[in-house]
C-alpha positions in Angstrom: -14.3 -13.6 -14.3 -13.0 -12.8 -10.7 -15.2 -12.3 -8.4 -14.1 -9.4 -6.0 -15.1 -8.5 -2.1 -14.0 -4.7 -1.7 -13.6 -4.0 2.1 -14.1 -0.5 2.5 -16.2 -0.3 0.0 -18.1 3.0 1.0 -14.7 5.4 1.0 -12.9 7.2 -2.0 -10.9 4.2 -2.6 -13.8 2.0 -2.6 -15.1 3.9 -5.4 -11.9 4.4 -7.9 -11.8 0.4 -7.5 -15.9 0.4 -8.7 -15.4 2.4 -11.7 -12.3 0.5 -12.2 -13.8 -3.3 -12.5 -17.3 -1.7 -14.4 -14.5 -0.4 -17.3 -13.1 -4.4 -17.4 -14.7 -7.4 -18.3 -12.2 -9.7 -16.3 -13.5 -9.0 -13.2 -16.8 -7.5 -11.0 -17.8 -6.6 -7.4 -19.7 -9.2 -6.1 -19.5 -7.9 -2.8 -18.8 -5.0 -0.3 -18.1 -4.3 3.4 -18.3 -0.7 5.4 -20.1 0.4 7.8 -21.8 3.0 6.1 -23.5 1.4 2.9 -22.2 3.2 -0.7 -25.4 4.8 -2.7 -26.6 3.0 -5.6 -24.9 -0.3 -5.1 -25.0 -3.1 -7.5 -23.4 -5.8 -5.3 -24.4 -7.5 -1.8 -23.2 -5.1 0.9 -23.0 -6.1 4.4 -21.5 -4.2 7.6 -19.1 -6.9 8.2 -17.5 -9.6 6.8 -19.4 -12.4 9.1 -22.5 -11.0 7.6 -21.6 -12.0 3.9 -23.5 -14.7 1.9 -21.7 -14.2 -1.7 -19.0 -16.5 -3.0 -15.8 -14.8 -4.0 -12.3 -15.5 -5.8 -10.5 -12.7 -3.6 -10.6 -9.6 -1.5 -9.6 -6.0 -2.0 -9.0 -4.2 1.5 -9.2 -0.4 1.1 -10.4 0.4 4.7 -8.5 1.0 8.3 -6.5 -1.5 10.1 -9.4 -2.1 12.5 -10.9 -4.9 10.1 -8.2 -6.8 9.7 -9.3 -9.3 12.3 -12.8 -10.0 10.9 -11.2 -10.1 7.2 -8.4 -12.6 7.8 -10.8 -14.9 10.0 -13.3 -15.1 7.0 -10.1 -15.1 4.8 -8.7 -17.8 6.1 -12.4 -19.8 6.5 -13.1 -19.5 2.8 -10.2 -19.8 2.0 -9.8 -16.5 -0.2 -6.7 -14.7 -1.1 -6.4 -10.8 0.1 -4.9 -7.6 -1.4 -4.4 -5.2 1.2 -3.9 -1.9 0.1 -4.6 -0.8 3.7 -1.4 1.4 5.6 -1.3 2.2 9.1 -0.4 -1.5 10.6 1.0 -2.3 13.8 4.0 -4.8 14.4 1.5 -7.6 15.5 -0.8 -7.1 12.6 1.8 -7.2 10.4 3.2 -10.5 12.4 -1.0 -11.8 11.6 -0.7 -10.7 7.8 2.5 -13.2 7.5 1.1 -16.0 9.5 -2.2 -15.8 7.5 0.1 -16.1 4.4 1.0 -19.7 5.0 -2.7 -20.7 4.4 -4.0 -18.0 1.4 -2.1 -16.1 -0.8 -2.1 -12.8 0.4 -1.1 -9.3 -1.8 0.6 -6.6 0.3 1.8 -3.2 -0.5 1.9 0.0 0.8 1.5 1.2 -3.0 -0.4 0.0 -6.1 0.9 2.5 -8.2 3.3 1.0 -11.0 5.6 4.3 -11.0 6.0 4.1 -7.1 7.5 0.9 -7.3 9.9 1.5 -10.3 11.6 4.6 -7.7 11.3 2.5 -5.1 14.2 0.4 -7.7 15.9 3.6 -8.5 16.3 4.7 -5.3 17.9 1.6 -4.1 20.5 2.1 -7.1 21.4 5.0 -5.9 21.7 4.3 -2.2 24.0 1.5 -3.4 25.9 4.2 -6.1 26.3 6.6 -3.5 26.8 5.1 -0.4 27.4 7.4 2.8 28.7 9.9 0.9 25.2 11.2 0.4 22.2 11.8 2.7 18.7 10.5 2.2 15.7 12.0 2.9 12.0 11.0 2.1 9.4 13.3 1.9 5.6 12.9 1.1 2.7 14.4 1.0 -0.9 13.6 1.1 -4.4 15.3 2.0 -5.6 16.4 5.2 -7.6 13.4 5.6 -4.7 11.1 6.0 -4.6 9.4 9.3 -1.6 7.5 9.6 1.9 9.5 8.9 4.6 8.5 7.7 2.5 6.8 4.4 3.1 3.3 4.2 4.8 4.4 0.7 7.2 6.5 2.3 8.2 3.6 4.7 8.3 1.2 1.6 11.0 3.4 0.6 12.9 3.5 3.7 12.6 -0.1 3.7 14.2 -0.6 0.4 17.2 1.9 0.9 18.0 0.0 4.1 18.5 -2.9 2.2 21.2 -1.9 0.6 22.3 1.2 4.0 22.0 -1.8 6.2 22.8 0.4 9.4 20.9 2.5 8.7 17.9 4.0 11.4 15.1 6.2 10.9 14.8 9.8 12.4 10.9 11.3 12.3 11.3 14.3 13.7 14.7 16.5 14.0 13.3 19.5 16.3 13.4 17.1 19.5 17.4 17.7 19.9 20.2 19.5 18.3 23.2 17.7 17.1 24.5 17.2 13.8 22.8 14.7 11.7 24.2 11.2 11.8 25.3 9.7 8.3 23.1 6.7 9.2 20.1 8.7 9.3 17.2 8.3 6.6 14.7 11.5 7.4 11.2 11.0 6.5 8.9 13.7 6.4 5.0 14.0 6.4 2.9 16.9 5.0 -0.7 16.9 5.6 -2.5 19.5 3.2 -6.0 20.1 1.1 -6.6 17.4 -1.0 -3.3 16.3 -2.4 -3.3 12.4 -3.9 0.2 11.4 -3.0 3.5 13.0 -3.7 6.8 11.2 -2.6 10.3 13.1 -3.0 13.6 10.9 -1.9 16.1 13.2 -1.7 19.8 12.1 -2.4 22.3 15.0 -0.6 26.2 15.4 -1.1 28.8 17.5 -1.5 28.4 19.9 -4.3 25.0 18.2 -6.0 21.7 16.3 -4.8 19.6 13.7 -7.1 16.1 13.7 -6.0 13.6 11.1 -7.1 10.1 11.8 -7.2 6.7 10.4 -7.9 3.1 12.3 -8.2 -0.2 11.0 -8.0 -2.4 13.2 -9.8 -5.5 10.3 -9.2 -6.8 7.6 -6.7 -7.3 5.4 -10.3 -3.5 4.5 -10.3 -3.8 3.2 -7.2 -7.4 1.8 -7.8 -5.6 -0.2 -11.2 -2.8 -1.3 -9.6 -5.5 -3.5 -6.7 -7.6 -4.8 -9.4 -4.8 -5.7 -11.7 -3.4 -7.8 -8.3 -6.9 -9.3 -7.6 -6.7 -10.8 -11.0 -3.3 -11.8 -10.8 -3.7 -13.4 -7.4 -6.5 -15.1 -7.5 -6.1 -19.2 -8.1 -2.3 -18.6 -6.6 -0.3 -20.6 -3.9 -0.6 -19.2 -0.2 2.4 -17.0 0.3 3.4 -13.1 0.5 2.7 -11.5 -3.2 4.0 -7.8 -3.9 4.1 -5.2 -7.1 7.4 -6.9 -7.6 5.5 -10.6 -8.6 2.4 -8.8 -10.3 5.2 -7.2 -12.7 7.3 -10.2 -13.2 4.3 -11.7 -14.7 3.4 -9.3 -17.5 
């Protein structure tokens, strides 16, 4: 049985991931951290992580880059591995989420969902088919709650076509300057609107046809399945940098 913190308990993620472990019998909440404490909990809560008494195989982070600090420093004092699910980090967090990999495992993706990262493949096929003949855009969308923008999904994307479009550079925002668009550029786009999930759309343009690739989250639970399926899977691991790629190697 693995024994779960979930940081950010109190929020709509923090809830999918509840429901989530009380339909499994491999694993349970034995703890959560928020600031605001969630109604009718059945675990220890606390408003921070220095404030926890429970033992615990691993952590779930579904909150704002804000806690990082507290959560590594108790990570990396217990020694417990970490899936963070949160978006929104800057370079120097990010730089602090590698270093604290060489002492616990640690689980990082901008997406749990299991269809996000199979177009995430695709569309690095296709960047590789097509080459510069074509031009890439990302779009997504989320709900009008969203803080950060681009989503960390849509950058995991970016990320992945540059791989293979080494040169190429992001552009954010077009209406700044006029001047025909570079064949290097990757355009990403954010919508902010009601209460959509997620929707991501990487758009493949040429001469004569376009291929687009698109995902839609019609739930929080596929992202709320995808934590707790790499909770289980990391716990008892090596220290090191896990992602979807490792959780789906092993099934």
């Amino acid at each position: 049985m693995t024994k779960i913190i979930l940081s950010g308990c109190s929020g709509k993620m923090g809830a999918s991931i509840i429901a989530c472990t009380a339909a499994r019998d491999d694993c349970t909440i034995a703890a959560g951290v928020d600031i605001v404490k969630p109604q009718n909990a059945e675990f220890e809560y606390a408003e921070s992580f220095s404030a926890l008494s429970v033992d615990a195989d691993v952590i779930i982070d579904f909150s704002n880059p804000a806690v990082l600090d507290s959560m590594l420093a108790y990570a990396l004092e217990k020694k417990v591995p970490c899936v963070i699910c949160t978006t929104g980090y800057n370079d120097q967090q990010k730089e602090k989420i590698k270093a604290a990999s060489k002492e616990i495992p640690v689980f990082c993706s901008g997406n749990m969902s299991l269809g996000i990262n199979l177009i995430i493949e695709l569309a690095k096929k296709a960047a590789a088919v097509f080459g510069e003949d074509f031009d890439i855009e990302i779009v997504e969308q989320h709900h009008n709650q969203k803080l950060d923008a681009p989503s960390g999904t849509a950058l995991m994307i970016a990320d992945a076509v540059k791989e293979v479009r080494t040169e190429s550079e992001y552009v954010y925002d077009r209406h700044a300057y006029r001047k025909k668009r570079d064949k290097k550029e990757i355009g990403i786009h954010s919508v902010r609107g009601g209460n959509i999930v997620g929707e991501h759309e990487i758009i493949f343009a040429g001469t004569d046809e376009v291929l687009t690739i698109s995902h839609s989250a019609r739930s929080k639970t596929v992202f709320a399945v995808g934590a707790v399926n790499a909770a289980v899977f990391l716990s008892g691991k090596a220290p090191g940098m896990y992602d979807m790629s490792h959780l789906l190697a092993s099934k």
